[in-house]
C-alpha positions in Angstrom: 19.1 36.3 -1.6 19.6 33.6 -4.5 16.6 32.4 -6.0 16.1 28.5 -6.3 15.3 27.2 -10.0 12.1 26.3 -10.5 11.2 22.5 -12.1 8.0 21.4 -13.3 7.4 17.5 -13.4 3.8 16.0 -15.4 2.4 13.1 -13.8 4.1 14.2 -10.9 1.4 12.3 -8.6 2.9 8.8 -8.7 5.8 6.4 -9.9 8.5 8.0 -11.5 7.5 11.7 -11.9 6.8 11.3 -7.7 10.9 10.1 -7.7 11.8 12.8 -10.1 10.2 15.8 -7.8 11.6 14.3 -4.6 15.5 14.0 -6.3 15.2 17.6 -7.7 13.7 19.0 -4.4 16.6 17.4 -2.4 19.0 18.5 -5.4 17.6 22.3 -4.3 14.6 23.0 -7.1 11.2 24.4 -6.3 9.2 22.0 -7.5 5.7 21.9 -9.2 4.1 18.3 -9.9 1.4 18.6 -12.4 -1.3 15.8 -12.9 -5.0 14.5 -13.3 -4.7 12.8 -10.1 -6.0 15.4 -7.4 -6.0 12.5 -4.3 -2.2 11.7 -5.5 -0.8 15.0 -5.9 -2.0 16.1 -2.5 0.0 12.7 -0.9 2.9 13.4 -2.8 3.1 17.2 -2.3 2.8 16.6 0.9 6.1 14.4 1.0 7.9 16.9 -0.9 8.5 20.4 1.1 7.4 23.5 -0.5 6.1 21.5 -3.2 3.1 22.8 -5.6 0.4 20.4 -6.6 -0.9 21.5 -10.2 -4.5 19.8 -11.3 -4.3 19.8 -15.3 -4.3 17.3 -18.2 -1.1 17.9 -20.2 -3.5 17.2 -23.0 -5.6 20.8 -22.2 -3.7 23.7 -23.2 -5.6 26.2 -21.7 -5.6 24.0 -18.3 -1.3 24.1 -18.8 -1.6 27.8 -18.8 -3.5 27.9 -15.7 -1.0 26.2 -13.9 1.6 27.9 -15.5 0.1 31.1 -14.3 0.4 29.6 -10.8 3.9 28.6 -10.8 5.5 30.3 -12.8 8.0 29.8 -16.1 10.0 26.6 -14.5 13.7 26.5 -15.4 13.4 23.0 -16.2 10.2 21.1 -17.7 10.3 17.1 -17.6 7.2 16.0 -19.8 7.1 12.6 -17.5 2.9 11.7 -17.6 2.1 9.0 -19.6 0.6 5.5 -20.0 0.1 2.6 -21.4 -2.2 -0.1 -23.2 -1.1 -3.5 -23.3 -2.4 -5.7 -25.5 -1.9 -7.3 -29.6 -1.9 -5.0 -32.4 -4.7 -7.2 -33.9 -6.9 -6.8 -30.7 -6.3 -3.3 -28.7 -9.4 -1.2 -29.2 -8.6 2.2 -31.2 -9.4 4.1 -28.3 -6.9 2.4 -26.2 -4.4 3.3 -29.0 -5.6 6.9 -29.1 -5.3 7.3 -25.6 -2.0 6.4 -25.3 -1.2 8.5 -28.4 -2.8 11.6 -26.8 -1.1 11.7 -23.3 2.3 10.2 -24.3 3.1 11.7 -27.8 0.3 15.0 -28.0 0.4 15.9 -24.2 4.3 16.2 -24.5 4.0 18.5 -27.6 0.6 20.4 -25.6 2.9 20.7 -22.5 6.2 21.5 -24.4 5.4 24.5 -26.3 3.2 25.8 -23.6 6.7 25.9 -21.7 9.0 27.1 -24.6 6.8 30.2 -25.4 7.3 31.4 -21.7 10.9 30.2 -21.9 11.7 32.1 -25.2 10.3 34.9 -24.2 12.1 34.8 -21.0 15.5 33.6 -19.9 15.3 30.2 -21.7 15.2 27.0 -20.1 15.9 23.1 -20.1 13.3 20.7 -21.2 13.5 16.7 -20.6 11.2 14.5 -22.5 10.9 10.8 -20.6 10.9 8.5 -23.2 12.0 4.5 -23.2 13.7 1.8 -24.4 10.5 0.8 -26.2 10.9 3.7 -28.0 14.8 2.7 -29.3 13.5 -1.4 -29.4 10.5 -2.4 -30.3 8.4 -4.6 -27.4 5.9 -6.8 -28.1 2.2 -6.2 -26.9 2.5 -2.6 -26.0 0.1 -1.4 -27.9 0.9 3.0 -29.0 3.4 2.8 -26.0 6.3 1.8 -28.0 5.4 4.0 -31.1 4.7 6.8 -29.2 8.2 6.9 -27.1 9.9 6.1 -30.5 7.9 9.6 -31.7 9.0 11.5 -28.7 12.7 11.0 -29.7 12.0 12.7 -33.0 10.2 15.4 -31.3 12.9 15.9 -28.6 15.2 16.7 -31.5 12.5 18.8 -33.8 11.8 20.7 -30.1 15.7 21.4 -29.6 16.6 22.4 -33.6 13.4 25.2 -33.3 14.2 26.4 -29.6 17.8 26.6 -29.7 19.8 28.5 -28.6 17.5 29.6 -25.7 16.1 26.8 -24.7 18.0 23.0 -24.6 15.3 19.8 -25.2 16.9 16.3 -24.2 15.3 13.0 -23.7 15.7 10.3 -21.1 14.7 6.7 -22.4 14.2 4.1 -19.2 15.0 0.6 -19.2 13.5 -2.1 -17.4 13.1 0.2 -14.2 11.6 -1.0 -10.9 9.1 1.5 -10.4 6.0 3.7 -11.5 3.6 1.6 -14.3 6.5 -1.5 -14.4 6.0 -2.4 -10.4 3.3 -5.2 -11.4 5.8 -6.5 -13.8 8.5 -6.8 -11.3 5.8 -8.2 -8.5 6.6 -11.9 -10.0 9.5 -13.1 -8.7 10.4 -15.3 -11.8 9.8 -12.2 -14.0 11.9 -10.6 -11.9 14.6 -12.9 -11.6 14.8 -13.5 -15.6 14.7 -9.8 -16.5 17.6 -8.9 -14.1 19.8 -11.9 -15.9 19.5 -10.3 -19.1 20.8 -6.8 -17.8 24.0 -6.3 -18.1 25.1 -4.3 -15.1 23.3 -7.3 -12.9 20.2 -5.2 -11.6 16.8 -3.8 -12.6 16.9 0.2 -12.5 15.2 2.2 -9.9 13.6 5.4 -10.3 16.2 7.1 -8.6 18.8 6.5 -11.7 16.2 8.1 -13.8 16.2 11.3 -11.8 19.6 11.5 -11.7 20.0 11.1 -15.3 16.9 13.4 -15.5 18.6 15.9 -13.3 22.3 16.0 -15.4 20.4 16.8 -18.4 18.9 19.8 -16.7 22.3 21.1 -15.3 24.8 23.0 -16.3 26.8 20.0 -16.6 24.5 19.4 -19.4 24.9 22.8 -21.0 26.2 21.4 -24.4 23.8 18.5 -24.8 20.9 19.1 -26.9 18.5 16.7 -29.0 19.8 14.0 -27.5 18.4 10.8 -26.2 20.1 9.5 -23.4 19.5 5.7 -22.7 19.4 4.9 -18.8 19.3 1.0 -19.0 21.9 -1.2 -17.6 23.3 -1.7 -21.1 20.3 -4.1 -21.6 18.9 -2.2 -25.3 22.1 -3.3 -27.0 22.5 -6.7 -25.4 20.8 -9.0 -27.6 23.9 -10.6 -28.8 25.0 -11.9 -25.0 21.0 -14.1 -25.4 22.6 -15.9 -28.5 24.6 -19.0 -28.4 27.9 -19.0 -29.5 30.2 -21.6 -29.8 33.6 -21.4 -28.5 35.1 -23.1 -31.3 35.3 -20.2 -32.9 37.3 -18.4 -30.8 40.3 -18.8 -33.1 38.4 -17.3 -36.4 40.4 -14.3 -38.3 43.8 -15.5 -36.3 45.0 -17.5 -38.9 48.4 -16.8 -40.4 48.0 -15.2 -43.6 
């Protein structure tokens, strides 16, 4: 009898960690959602057959290693919980900023190595890191969110140089993604409307192209990827140029005969 693999989601109880357990139990995965939120992880392990609902702050080391007692070494970690503090840089409260810095940036690394020392002393493993376009461009009034995601990506390839060859680290960085803490965004239609314009591929993301992207980096597929960042985004990162005029009267530049 083949043994499924084993995947382990934080802030599995809503948004896109939710997405992320339900594409990786359809893809064949027992899969363990870990969270703060006790009323969400029963609803959503309850969607998801077979499903284990972890109570534990990524934050809380010994609290990981409870629930990794419970469920095992996963074959695939995706450090997914996090939050975020809008607001100015001159006006967020510091605590607002630590916050953000302790469950995105600290609760990754708590979370991470918790995972790698069962992995490297096991069979090894894959770890995904969710990180975002925030973290490859800044945005303005995101308080720690953006700096934090920026941090991960170094992190992701600190985590893959140190655990290699045993255990692979990858990151996925969201774009403007209908879904999870972005839903209020996308709840104005004229928000909405103006976002989607400036995406190239003509569409706001949805969780499920997360997973997916989530999912290839945990595969086999993936087997030769490692401390990599992988931009899942419409294009919409690198087109600023396509929001500047340009003037057609320079189409003929540099065809001159020389």
């Amino acid at each position: 009898m083949t043994t499924r693999p084993s995947l382990l989601v934080t802030g599995g109880a809503a948004g896109l960690g939710a997405s992320i357990g339900r594409a990786a139990a359809d893809a064949g995965y027992r899969v363990g959602l870990l969270d703060v939120d006790t009323a969400g992880l029963a609803r959503v392990t309850a969607e998801i057959p077979g499903a284990i609902g972890l109570a534990a702050s990524t934050t809380d080391a010994v609290a990981v290693h409870a629930a990794l007692d419970e469920f095992g070494t996963p074959d695939v970690l995706v450090n997914n919980a996090g939050i975020v503090r809008f607001g100015p840089l001159v006006d967020i409260a510091e605590q607002d900023w630590r916050d953000a810095v302790d469950v995105n940036l600290t609760g990754t690394f708590v979370t991470g190595r918790a995972v790698a020392r069962r992995m490297l002393a096991g069979d090894g493993g894959a770890i995904v890191n969710i990180s975002s376009m925030n973290g490859v461009a800044a945005g303005m009034y995101s308080g720690a969110y953006g700096p934090t995601k920026a941090a991960i990506g170094l992190l992701t390839e600190q985590m893959a140089l140190e655990w290699a060859p045993t255990v692979r680290v990858n990151a996925v960085a969201p774009g403007l993604i209908d879904a999870g803490m972005s839903e209020a965004v996308y709840a104005d239609p004229a928000t909405r409307t103006a976002r989607e314009q400036r995406v190239p591929l003509g569409r706001l993301g949805r969780a499920e192209d997360v997973a997916a992207a989530v999912l290839w980096l945990a595969s086999s597929d993936a087997g030769y990827v490692t401390g990599q960042t992988l931009l899942v985004d419409g294009g919409v990162t690198g087109a600023i140029i396509t929001t500047l005029p340009r003037p057609q009267s320079v189409d003929g530049v540099g065809h001159e005969p020389t």
